[in-house]
Steps between C-alpha positions, in 0.01 A plus 500: 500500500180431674644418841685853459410721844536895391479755728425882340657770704387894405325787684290562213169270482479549129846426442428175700186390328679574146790238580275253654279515171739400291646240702184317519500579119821349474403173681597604890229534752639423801572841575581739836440878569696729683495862501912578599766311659423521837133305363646275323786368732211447766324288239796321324536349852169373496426419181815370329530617190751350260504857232520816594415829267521844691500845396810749654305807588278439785375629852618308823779306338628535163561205236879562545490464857254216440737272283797631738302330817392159293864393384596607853267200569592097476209417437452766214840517356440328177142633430439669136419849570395688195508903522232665318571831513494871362827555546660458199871670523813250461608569872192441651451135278873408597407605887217284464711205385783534771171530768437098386235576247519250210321694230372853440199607318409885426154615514284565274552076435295276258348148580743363295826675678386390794439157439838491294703595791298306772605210290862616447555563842378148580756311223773711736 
């Protein structure tokens, strides 16, 4: 768990400083902000992050196009990518899913969910 690598993708600072609370809550510290796509691909690059949780709606590039552009990648093709999201509508989740997003959280999210399905997504 420890030597997990977790980059945060969402235009919203708040948004950002809520997930990486309770990840460091939940025993993750190594973690990476970005504030859309187009941020976080630049830094993925760089940093190497080996979990990825992004939110859909953003400025510059979108989470869709986001998770689109990663398993278009080698060497991110197999990365977890948790959506947290407000989209909560059945089309939109299965969209998500078909995209190459492994699990699908809708905000408002507790500690617990999140922790749940960062751990879920990992057993695959």
């Amino acid at each position: 768990m420890a030597d997990l690598k977790i980059i945060a993708v969402d235009d919203s600072p708040t948004m950002r400083r809520i997930i990486i609370n309770t990840l460091k809550r939940a025993g993750y510290t190594d973690v990476i902000e970005a504030n859309d796509g187009k941020d976080a691909l630049a830094k993925m690059k760089v940093e190497k992050p080996n979990f990825v949780i992004t939110d859909w709606n953003m400025p510059e590039m979108d989470g869709l196009t986001f998770v689109t552009t990663l398993r278009g990648m080698d060497e991110f093709k197999q990365l977890p990518i948790l959506m947290v999201t407000t989209r909560s509508v059945k089309d939109d989740i299965v969209e998500a899913m078909k995209a190459g997003v492994n699990n699908y959280i809708v905000k408002p999210f507790t500690p617990d969910t999140l922790k749940a399905k960062i751990d879920q997504t990992l057993a695959g």
